[in-house]
C-alpha positions in Angstrom: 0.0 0.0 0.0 1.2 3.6 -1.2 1.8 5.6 2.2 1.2 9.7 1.8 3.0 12.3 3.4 1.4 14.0 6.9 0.5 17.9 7.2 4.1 19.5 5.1 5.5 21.5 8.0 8.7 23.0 5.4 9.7 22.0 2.2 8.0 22.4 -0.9 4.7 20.3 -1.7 6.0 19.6 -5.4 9.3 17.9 -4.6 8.0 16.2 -1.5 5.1 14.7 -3.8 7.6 13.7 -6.1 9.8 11.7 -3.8 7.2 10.2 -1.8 6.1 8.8 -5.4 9.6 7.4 -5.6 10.2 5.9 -2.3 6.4 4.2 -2.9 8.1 2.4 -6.3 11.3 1.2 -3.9 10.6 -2.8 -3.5 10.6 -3.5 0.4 13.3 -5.8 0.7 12.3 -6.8 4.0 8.4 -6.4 5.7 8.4 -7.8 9.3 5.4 -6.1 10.2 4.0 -9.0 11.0 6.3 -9.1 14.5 4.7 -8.1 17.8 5.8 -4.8 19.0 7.6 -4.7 22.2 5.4 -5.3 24.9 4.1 -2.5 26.7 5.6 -1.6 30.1 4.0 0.0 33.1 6.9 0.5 35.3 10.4 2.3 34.7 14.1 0.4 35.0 17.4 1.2 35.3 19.9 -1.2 35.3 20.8 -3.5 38.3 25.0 -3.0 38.3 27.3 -1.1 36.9 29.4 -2.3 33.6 32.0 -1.1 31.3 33.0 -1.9 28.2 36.2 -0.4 26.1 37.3 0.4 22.3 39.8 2.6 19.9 37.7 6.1 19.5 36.1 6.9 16.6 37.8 10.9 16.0 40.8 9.4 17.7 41.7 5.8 16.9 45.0 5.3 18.2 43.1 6.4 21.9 40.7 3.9 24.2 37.8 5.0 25.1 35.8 3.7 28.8 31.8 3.8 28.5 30.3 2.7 32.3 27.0 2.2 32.1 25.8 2.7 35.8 22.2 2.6 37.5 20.9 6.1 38.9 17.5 7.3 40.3 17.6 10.4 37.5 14.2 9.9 35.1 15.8 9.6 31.3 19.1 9.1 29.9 22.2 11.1 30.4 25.9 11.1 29.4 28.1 12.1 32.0 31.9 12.9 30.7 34.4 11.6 34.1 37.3 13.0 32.6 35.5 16.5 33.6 34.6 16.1 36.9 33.0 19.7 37.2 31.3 19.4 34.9 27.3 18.4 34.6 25.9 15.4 33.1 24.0 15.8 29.8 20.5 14.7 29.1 19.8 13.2 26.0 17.3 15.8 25.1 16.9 18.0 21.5 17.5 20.4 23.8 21.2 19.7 24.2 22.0 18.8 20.5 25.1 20.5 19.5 25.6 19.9 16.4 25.1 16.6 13.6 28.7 17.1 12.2 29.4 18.2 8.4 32.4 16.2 6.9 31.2 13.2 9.6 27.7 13.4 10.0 27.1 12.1 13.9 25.2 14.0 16.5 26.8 15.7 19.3 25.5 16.6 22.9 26.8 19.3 24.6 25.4 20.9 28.2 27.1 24.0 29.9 30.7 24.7 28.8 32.1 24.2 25.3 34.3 21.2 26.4 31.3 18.9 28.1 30.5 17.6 25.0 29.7 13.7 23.3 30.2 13.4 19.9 28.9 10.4 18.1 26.6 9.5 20.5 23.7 8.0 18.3 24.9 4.9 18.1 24.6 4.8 22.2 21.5 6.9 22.6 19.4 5.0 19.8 19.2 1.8 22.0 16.8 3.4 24.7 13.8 3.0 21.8 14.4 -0.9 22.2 14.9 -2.1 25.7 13.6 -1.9 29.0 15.9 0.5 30.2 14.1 4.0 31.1 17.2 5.7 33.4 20.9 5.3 32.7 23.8 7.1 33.5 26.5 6.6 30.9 29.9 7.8 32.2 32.7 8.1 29.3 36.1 9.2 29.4 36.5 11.8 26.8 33.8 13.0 24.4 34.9 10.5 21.7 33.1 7.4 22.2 34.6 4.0 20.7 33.2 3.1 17.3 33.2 -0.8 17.3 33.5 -3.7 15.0 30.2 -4.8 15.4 28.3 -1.5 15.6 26.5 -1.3 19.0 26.2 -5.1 19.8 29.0 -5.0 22.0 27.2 -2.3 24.1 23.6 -4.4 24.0 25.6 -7.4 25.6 27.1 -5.2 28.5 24.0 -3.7 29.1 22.4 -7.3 28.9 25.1 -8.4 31.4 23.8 -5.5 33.8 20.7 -6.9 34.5 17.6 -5.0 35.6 16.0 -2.9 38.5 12.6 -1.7 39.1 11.9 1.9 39.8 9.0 3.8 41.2 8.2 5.8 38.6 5.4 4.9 35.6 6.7 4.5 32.0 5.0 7.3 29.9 4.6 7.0 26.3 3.9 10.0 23.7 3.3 10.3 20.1 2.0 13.1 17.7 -0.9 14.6 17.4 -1.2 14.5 13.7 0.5 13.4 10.8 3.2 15.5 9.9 6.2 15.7 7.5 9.4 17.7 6.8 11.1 18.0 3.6 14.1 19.6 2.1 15.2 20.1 -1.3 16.5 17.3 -2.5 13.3 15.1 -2.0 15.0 14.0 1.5 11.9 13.5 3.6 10.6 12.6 7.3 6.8 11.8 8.3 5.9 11.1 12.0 2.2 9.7 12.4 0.3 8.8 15.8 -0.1 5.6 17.2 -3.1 3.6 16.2 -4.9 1.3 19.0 -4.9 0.5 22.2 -1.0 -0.9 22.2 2.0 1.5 22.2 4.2 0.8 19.2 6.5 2.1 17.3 6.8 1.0 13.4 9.5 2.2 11.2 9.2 2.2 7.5 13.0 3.9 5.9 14.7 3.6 3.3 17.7 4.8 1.4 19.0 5.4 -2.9 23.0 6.0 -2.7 24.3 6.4 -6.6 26.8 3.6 -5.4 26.4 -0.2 -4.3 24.1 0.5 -1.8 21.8 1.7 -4.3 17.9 1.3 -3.1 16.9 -0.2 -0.2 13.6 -0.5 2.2 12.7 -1.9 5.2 9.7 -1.9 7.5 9.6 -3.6 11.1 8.3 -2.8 14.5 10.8 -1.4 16.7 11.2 -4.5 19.5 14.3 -6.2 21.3 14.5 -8.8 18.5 15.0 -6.4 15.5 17.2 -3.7 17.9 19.6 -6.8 18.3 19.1 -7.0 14.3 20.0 -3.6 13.7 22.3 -3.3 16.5 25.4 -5.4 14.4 25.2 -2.8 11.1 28.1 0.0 10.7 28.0 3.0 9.6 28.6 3.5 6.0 30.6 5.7 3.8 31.3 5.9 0.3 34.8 4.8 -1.1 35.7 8.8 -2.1 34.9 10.3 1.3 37.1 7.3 2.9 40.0 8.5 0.3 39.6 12.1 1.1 39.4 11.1 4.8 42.9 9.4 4.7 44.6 12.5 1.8 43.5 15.8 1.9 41.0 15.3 4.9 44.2 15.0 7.4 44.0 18.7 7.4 40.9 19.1 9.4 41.2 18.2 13.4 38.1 16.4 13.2 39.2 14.0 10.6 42.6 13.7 10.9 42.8 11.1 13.5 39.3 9.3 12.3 39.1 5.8 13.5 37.5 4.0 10.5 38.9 1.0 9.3 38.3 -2.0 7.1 36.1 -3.8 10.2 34.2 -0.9 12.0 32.7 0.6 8.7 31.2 -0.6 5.5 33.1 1.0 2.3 30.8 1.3 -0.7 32.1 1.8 -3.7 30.4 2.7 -7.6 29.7 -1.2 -8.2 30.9 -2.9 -4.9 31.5 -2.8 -1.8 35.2 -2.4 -0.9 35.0 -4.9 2.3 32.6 -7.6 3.5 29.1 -6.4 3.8 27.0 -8.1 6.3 23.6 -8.8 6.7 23.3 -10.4 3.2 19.4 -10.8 1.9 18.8 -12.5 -1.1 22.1 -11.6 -2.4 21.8 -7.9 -1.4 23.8 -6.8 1.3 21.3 -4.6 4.1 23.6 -3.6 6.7 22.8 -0.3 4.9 19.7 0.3 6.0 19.5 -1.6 9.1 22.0 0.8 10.4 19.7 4.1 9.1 16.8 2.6 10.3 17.9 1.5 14.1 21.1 3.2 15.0 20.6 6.2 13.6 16.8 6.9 12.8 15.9 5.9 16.3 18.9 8.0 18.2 16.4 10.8 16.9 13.4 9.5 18.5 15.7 8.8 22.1 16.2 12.9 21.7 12.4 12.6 23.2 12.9 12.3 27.3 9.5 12.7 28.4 8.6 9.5 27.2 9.2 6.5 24.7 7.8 7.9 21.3 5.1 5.8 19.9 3.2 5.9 16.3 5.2 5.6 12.5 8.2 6.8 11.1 8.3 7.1 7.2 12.4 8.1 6.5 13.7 8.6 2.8 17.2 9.4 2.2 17.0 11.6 5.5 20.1 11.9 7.7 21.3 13.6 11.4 20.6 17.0 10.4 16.8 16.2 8.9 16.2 14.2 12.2 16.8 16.7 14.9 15.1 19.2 12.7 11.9 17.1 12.7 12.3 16.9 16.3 12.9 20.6 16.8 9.9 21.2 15.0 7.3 18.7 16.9 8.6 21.1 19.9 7.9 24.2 18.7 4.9 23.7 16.9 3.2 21.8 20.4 2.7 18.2 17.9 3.6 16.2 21.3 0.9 14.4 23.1 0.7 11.5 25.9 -1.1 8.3 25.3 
């Protein structure tokens, strides 16, 4: 079935009708909608004992990087930076997005100061949509958190090692009031849409069209432990000319210069082919693509929400960081946020 865009909030109607006709023609690769959504919860966690877990930082390689994930009483999620111990920890709220990058698109949370900052934390942030974990603290040792070989499983099996505990506090879910969409000018579009029946759930329907081996690809699951775990194993992608620039001419830029991409933490896609082993292999069609749009990144927009775990439908066409937090942004300021 065709899906249609929600109330245009920016953008223009003619180019957003245009690409929503083209991601309607993109073949679904892969329709789980036929899962159960994650069972609803009535009470909050946080996690039972404290764990850490260690890897080469992503904007400085040749460095290690600590995440300890630790239980607190504080309602939502927050990064807390322990090699700046005056400083505050951040929430992981819109309201502390930084920046999503330019040359490396990742968000960044910042609170306070310039230097209490987190920089790719979406890969950390995004797994709060698919567990049962309402209240973290996530202490780090520098703002440069590790990018890992097997995208965020490694940080699903510590947090799976840290067990669980009950707080006193009731789980609140929210969705929108309305369906709405944002949509900039190259067809790259966003819709949010509220949740329909008497269960919370969250169903994501993305997908991506890359001029190079990724080419097009769409996907459309309900957002549960099973499919987080899924997701949770794709890296981040880049195309074989940034990761050339990134290693020549890019050296000149401080935020590049050090960049800890290699052959195993990222997936290089080339005109024709990929450039290392793609994962997630489908019918002959590698997927790790848009597994890794869909969950790890898509989803770290949806954690930005910390009054609640945001319930309803996400359409995503070639959208990115920058469109995500806008949409965001905008459910804020336009009052499109509503308890269930």
């Amino acid at each position: 079935m065709n899906k249609i865009p929600g109330r245009l909030l920016a953008g223009n109607e003619k180019i957003l009708s245009a690409s929503y006709d083209e991601f309607n023609r993109i073949a679904v690769d892969l329709d789980l909608t036929s899962q159960a959504s994650q069972p609803p919860r009535t009470r909050q966690k946080t996690i039972a004992e404290p764990v850490s877990i260690s890897g080469h930082g992503t904007f400085a390689g040749n460095s290690t990087t600590t995440i300890r994930f630790e239980p607190t009483d504080r309602e939502g999620w927050w990064l807390s930076r322990s090699d700046l111990p005056n400083a505050l920890p951040i929430r992981v709220t819109i309201d502390n997005v930084w920046t999503t990058g330019s040359i490396v698109s990742n968000i960044v949370l910042r609170a306070g100061g310039p230097h209490n900052y987190v920089r790719m934390v979406e890969h950390i942030i995004s797994l709060r949509m698919g567990i049962d974990i309402d209240n973290l603290m996530i202490k780090i040792s520098s703002g440069d958190p590790p990018l890992f070989d097997r995208g965020s499983l490694d940080l699903l099996e510590a947090l799976d090692r840290a067990g669980r505990r009950a707080v006193d506090r009731p789980v609140n879910y929210i969705t929108v009031k309305e369906p709405v969409t944002l949509c900039w000018d190259h067809g790259q579009f966003l819709t949010v849409s509220p949740n329909t029946g008497t269960v919370p759930k969250l169903v994501v329907d993305a997908a991506v069209n890359f001029p190079n081996a990724i080419g097009k690809q769409r996907i459309i699951f309900p957002v549960n432990c099973t499919n987080l775990l899924t997701g949770a194993e794709a890296r981040t992608n880049t195309p074989y000319g940034k990761m050339i620039y990134c290693k020549t001419l890019g050296k000149i830029f401080a935020d590049i210069r050090n960049l800890g991409y290699t052959n195993k933490n990222i997936l290089i896609a080339g005109k024709r082919k990929y450039h290392n082993q793609p994962r997630m292999v489908r019918n002959g069609k590698s997927l790790e693509p848009i597994w890794h749009r869909s969950t790890l990144d898509l989803l770290a927009a949806a954690a930005l929400i910390p009054e609640g775990l945001f319930v309803g439908e996400i359409t995503s066409y070639k959208a990115g960081h920058r469109l995500d937090c806008d949409l965001i942004t905008q459910l804020y300021l336009q009052d499109l946020l509503t308890f269930i």
